[in-house]
N, C-alpha and C positions, 0 to 999 in steps of 0.2 A: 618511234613506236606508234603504231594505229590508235589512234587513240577511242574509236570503239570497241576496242580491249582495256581501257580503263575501267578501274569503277572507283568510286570517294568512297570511304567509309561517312556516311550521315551524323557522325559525332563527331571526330577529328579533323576529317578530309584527306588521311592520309590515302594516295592512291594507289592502289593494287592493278597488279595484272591479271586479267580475269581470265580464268580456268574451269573448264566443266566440273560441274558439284554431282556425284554420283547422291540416287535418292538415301534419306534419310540419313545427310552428311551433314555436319555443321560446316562453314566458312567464314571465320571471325577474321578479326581486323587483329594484322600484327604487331600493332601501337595500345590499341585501346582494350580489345577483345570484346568490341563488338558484332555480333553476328549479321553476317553480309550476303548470306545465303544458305537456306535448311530445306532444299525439295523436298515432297513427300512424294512419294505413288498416289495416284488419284487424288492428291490436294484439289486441284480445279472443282472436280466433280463435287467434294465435300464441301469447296466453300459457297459452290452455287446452290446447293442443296441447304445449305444453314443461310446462307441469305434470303432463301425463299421461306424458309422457318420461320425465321426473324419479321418477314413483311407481316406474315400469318399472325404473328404474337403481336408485335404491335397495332395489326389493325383491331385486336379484341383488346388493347388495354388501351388503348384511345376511345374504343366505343362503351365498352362493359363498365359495370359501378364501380368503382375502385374502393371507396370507403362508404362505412355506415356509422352513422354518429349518433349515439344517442346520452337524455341527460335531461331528468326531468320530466321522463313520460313523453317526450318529441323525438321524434326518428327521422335521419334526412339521408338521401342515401346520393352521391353521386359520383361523376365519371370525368377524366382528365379533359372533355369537350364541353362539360359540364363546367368545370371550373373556369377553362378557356370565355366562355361566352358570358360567365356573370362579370369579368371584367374587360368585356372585349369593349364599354362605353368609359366617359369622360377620362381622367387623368392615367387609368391606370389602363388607358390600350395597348401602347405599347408593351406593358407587359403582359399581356397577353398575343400579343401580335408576337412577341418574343418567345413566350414558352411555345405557342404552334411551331414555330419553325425547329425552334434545336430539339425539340421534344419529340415531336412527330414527324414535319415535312422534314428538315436537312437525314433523319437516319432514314425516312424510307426510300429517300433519292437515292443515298448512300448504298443502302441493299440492293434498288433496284439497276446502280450502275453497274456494280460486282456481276452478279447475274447477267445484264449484257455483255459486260466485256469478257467473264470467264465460261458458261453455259453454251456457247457455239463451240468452242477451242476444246471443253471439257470431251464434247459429243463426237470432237474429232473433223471439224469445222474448217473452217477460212474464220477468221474472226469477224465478229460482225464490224461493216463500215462505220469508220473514226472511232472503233474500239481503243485506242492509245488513247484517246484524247477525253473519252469517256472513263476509263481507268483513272486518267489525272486527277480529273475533277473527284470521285471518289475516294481518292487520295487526301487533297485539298478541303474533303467536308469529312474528315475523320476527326478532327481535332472538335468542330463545331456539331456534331451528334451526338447532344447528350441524357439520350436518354437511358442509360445504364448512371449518369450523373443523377437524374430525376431522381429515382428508384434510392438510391442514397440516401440523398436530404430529404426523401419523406420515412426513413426509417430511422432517422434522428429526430424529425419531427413529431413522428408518434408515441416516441419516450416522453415530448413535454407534452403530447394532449391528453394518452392517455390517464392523467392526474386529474382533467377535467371534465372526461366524458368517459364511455363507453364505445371505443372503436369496435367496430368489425371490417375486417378484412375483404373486402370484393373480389371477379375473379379479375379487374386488370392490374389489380393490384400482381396477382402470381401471373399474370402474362407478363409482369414488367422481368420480375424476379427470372422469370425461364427467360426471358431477352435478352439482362444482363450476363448469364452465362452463355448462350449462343453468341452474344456477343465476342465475349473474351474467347469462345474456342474458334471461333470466326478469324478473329484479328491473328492467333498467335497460329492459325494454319497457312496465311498468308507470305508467302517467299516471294516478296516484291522485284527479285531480281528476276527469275523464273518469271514470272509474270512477262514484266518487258521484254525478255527473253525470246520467252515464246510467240509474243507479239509481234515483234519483229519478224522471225523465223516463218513464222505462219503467213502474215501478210505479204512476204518476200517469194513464196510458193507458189 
């Protein structure tokens, strides 16, 4: 058997023979009932479009005030670059050298890979040159983008401050929040088979 007609299911490894998925078809794994394939019509298009959403909302909640703290008649107001730069000196750089990357730089590399690799194919393209391998690495910086993670821990974190201050809400605080939804409608439009797929296909034309 060809074995570019294989595919592994990513949870068991059980191998399938791979068969065109008509759109808005599921294709689950027959061991685990993992889904191994769900095209959508105009998927491409939708996810280069919310990737570019995504770059848009991050670059205002990395710029914009996210919190206002006040307590005592003293009001401070600041922004996730903000907080980056008052510990960006002695012990504690690296954690700032830290939160820049998975916070900001690894998700906008992340959106702005999606966008090359999907954005030429979507328009009906050639894919743009070493789009596979741009794809990967997009792939490879999913797990380390966490800024839907951020957005989390500071909405646990505001349960114990607000007991000692008077928060208010900034607007990158609701850039994070409209992020972390793009995020997730981003990731679950994603048919990583289709993807390769068409990579393939496309680049072979």
């Amino acid at each position: 058997m060809d074995r570019e007609q294989l595919i592994a299911c990513p949870v068991c490894d059980v191998l399938h023979h791979y068969q065109d998925v008509a759109a808005h078809t599921v294709a689950r794994c027959a061991r685990c009932g993992t889904v191994l394939a769900a095209p959508r019509s105009g998927a491409m298009t939708r996810i280069a479009m919310l990737s570019l959403t995504a770059l848009i909302l991050l670059t205002a909640a990395a710029g914009f005030p996210f919190l206002e703290l006040k307590a005592q008649g003293l009001s401070h107001r600041a922004s996730v670059m903000d907080a980056m730069m008052a510990f960006s000196r002695g012990p504690m750089a690296p954690l700032s050298l830290a939160t820049g990357f998975l916070i900001v730089l690894l998700p906008a590399a992340r959106y702005s890979a999606l966008i090359y690799t999907l954005a030429p194919m979507a328009l009906g393209w050639r894919p743009a040159p070493r789009a596979a391998a741009v794809y990967r690495w997009a792939e490879k910086l999913k797990p380390w983008a966490m800024a839907e993670i951020f957005i989390i821990g500071v909405a646990v974190a505001l349960v114990k401050v607000s007991g000692l201050a008077q928060v208010g809400l900034g607007p990158a605080f609701w850039a994070f929040a409209a992020l972390l939804v793009v995020t997730i409608l981003t990731d679950n439009s994603i048919c990583r088979l289709t993807v390769w797929k068409t990579l393939k296909t496309r680049s072979a034309s």
